[in-house]
C-alpha positions in Angstrom: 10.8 32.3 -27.7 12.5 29.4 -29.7 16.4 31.0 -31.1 17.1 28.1 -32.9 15.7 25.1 -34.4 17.4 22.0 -35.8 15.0 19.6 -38.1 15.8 16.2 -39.1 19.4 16.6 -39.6 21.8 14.4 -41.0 26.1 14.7 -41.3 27.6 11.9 -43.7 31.2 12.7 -44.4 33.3 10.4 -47.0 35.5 7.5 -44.8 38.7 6.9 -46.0 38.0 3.0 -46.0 36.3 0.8 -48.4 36.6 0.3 -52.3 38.6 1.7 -55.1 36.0 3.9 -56.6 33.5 3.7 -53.6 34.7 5.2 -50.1 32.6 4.2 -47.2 30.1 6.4 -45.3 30.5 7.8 -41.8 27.3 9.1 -40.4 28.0 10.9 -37.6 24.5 12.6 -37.4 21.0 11.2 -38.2 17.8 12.6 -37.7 18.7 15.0 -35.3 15.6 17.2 -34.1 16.2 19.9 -31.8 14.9 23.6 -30.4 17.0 26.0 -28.7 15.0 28.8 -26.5 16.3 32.0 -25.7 18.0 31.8 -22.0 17.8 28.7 -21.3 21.0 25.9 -21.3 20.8 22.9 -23.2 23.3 20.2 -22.4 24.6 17.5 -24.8 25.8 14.1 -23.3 27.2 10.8 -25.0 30.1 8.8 -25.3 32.9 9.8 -27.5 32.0 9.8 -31.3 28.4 10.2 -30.9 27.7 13.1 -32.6 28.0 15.5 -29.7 31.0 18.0 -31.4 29.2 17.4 -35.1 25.9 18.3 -33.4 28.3 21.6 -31.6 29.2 22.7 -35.1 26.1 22.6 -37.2 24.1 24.4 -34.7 27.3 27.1 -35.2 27.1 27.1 -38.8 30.9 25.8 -39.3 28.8 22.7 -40.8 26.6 22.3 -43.6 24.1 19.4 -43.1 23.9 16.3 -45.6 20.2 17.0 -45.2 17.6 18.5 -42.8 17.4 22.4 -41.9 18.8 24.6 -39.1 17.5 27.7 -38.4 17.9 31.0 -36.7 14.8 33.0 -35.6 13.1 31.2 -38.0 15.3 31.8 -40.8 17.3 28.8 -42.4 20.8 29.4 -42.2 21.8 27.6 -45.8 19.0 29.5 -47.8 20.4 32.7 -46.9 23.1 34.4 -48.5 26.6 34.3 -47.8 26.7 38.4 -46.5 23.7 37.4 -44.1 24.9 33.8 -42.7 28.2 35.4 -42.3 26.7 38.2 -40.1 23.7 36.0 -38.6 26.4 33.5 -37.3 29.3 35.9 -36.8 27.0 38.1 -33.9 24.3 36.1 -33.2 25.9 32.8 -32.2 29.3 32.6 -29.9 31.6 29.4 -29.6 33.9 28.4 -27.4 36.2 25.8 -28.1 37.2 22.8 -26.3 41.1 23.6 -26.2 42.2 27.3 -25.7 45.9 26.6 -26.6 44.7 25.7 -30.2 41.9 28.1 -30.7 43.9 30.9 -29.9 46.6 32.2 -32.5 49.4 32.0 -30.4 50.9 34.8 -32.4 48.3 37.7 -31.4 48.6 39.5 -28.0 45.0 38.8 -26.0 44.4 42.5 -27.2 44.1 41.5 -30.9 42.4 38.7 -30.5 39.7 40.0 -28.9 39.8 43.0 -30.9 39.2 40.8 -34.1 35.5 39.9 -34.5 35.0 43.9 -33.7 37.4 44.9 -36.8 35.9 41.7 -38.9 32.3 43.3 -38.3 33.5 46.9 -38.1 31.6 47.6 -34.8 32.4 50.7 -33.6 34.9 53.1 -33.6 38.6 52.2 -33.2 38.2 53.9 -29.6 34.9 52.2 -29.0 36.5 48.9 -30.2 39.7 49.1 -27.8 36.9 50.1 -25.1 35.2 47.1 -25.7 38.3 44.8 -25.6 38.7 46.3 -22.1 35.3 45.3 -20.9 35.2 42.5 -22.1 38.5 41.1 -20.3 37.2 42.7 -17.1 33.6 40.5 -17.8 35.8 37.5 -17.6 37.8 38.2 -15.0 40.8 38.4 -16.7 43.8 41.6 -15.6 44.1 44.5 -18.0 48.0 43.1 -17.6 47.5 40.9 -19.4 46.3 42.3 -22.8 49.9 42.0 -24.5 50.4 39.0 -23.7 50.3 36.2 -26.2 48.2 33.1 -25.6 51.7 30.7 -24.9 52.3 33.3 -22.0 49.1 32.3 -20.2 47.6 29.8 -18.0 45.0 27.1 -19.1 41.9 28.4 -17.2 43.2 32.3 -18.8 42.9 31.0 -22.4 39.9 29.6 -21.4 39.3 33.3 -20.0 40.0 34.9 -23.5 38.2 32.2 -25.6 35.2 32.8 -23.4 35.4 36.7 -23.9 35.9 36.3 -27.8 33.0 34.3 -28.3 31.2 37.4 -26.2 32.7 40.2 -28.1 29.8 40.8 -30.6 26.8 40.1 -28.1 25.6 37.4 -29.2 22.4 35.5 -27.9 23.6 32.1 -28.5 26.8 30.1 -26.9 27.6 26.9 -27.8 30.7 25.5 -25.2 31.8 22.4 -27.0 33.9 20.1 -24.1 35.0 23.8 -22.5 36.5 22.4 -19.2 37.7 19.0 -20.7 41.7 20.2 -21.6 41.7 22.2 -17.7 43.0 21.1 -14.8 40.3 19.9 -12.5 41.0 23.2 -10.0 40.3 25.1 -12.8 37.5 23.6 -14.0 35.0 25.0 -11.5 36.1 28.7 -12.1 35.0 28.4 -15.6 31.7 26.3 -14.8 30.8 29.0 -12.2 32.0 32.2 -14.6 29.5 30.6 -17.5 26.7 30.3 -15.0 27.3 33.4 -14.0 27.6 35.4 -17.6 24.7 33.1 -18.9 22.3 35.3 -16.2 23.8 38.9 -16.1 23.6 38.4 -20.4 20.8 36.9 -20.7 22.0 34.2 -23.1 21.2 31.2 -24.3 23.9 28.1 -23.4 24.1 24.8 -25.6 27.2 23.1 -23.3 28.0 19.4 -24.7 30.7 17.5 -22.2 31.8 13.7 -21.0 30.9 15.2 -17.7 27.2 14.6 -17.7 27.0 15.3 -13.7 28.0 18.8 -14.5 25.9 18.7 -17.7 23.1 18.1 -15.1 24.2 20.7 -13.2 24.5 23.4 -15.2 21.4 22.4 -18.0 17.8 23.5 -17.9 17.2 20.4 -20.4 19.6 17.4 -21.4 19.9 16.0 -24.9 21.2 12.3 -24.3 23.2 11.3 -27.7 23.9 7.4 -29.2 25.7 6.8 -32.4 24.8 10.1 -34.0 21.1 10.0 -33.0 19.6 11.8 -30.2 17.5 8.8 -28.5 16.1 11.1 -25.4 15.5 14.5 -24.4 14.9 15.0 -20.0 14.4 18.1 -17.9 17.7 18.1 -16.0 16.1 17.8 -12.6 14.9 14.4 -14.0 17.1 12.7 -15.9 19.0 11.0 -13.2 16.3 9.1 -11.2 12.9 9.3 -13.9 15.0 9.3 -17.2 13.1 6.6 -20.0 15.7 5.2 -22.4 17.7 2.5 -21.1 20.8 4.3 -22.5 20.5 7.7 -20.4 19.8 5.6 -17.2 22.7 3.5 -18.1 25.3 6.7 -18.8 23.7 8.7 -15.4 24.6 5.5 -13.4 28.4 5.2 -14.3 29.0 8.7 -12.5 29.8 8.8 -8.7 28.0 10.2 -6.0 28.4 11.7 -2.4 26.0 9.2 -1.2 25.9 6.5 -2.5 28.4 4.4 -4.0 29.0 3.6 -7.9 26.4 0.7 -9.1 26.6 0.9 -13.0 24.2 -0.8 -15.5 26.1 -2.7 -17.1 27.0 -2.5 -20.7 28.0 -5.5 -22.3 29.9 -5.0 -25.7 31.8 -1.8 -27.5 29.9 1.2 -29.0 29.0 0.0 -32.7 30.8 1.4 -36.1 29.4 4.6 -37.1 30.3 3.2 -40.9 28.3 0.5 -40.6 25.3 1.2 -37.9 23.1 -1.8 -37.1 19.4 -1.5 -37.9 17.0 -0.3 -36.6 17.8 1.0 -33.0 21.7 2.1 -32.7 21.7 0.6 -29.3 20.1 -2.6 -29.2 23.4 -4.5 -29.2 24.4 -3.4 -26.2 20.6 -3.1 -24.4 19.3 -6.1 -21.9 15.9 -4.6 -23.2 16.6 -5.1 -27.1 14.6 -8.0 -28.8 13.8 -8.6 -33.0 11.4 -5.3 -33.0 14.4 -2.9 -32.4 16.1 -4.7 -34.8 13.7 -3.8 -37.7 12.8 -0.5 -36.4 14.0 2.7 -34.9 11.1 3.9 -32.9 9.8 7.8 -32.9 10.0 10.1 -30.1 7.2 10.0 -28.0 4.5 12.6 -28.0 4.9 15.4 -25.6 3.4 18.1 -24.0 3.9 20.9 -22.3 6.6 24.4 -22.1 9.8 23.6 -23.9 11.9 23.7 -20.9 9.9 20.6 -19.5 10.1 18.7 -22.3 10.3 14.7 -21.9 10.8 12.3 -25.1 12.8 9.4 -25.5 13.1 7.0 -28.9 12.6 3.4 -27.3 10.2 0.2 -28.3 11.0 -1.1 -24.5 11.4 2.5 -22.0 12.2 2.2 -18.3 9.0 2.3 -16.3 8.7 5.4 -14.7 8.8 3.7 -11.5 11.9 1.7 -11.9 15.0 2.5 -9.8 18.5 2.0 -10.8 19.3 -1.1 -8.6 16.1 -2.5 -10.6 18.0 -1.9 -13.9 21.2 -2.8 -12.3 19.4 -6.1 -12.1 17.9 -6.7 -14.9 20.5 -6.0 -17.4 23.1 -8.2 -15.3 20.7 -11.3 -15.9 19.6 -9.9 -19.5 23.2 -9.8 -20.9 22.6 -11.1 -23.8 19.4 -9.6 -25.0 21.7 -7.6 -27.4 23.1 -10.9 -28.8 19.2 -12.2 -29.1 18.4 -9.2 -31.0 21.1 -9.3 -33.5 20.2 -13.0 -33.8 16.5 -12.3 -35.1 18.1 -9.9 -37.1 20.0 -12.4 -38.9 23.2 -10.1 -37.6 26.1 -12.3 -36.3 27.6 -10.4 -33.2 31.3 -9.0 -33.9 30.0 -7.9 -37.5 27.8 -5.0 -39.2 30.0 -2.9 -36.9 28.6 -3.9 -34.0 
């Protein structure tokens, strides 16, 4: 059963760059397409500034799309009214923030803010609600100690605690955990990882969890959404994406991490990520991809067609995808003596190198 459904969305905000009665344009999102089914975990990987956060807060309503649609349950969130997308988002979708210390008012105990989205949406009694408080600080693992305390008085990984229980507090059926281990200390990290897992099955919810960590994003995910210069460019089963993913991109980002095993052997990347003000045609990545020639400069391509349940969903955006068969060594390879295919490409693009924000 599909909870949510994102359809070609796009995020332009006004830069505070360019001329006197013209600002320039940031596009942080493009064309995003994306469905959300109930219980499973979707993760979000990318560098910095490529539309994962944006992405994080239209699916949660905080963000109204330039253009394109998002819907809940079938219903689109911006052609209801305020009353209903105010309750719709407010109970049925839950977000945890990627620093406690500022998404907590530091001037309410724990007790109130947890108590909050009950008064706000007047569940319950006053008993029932102080009930509820209670359970939900035991469902997190948190001491009934500490319910008076304000946020300043706590540890990182027990913010994390209460921000984790507030986004639970109404029942919702849809988290979204925007960088929610990045501001924790690496000990702490795995408490919250394995206290998500864990609530995600005894609550039966749905989990969208975006992160720099993408072997944890692996980990954690049922399907992984791989994210370049506010495009997505490939969607991979998480048992797959390391060793069969199809875009030269994910296969790039999924080599950089280290392993047990085997040592690091990046693809290499030649070049910075391009300006989201000023995006080079066609495909986003072709100025940094030993595969890119003139086509991706004059096109970006569509996803390919697939088949089959959501959860095993494979499509990737490329003119030139890995072969299926291809290992990273081989890629490894190839873009070390294909370095500058990306300066080739802006070449038949008539696109110096250094400019169109690239």
């Amino acid at each position: 059963m599909t909870l949510m459904t994102v359809h070609d969305a796009h995020m332009v905000y006004s830069a505070r760059t360019g001329g006197l009665f013209r600002s320039d344009k940031v596009y942080a999102l493009t064309g995003a397409d994306l469905t959300i089914a109930a219980r499973e975990t979707v993760g979000v990987v990318g560098e910095s500034g490529c539309g994962k956060s944006t992405l994080a807060r239209v699916l949660v309503g905080v963000e109204r799309p330039t253009r394109g649609t998002v819907s809940y349950r079938g219903r689109d969130l911006w052609t209801m009214g305020p009353a209903e997308r105010r309750e719709t988002v407010g109970t049925r979708i839950g977000m945890i923030f990627q620093d406690p210390a500022t998404a907590l008012n530091r001037r309410l105990p724990v007790r109130r803010v947890l108590r909050d989205p009950l008064d706000v949406h007047r569940r319950g009694t006053p008993a029932q609600r102080d009930a509820r408080v209670r359970e939900l600080m035991a469902l997190v693992g948190l001491p009934e100690r500490v319910a008076d305390a304000l946020p300043g008085q706590l540890s990182g990984g027990q913010r994390q605690r209460v921000a984790i229980a507030r986004a639970l507090a109404l029942e919702p059926e849809l988290v979204i955990a925007d960088e929610p281990t990045s501001a924790l200390d690496v000990s702490v990290r795995a408490q919250i990882l394995n206290l998500l897992l864990d609530l995600k099955e005894r609550l039966g919810l749905a989990l969208v969890f975006v992160s720099h960590d993408i072997q944890t994003v692996r980990r954690m995910s049922d399907r992984v959404i791989t994210m370049y210069l506010g495009r997505i460019v490939e969607e991979t089963p998480a048992s797959e994406v390391t060793a069969h993913a199809r875009h030269p991109y994910t296969r790039a980002l999924f080599s950089a991490t280290p392993g047990l095993l085997d040592p690091i052997d990046p693809i290499p990347l030649v070049g910075p990520v391009p300006s989201a003000v000023h995006p080079p045609s066609g495909c986003p990545f072709r100025t940094r991809c030993w595969k890119a020639d003139a086509r991706c400069a004059e096109s970006m391509p569509d996803f390919t067609a697939n088949s089959g349940k959501t959860e095993d969903m494979h499509r990737f955006r490329c003119h030139h995808p890995v072969s299926a068969g291809e290992s990273t060594r081989d890629l490894v390879v190839q873009a070390g003596s294909g370095a500058g295919a990306g300066a080739d490409a802006h070449a038949h693009a008539g696109v110096t190198p250094g400019k169109d924000g690239s």
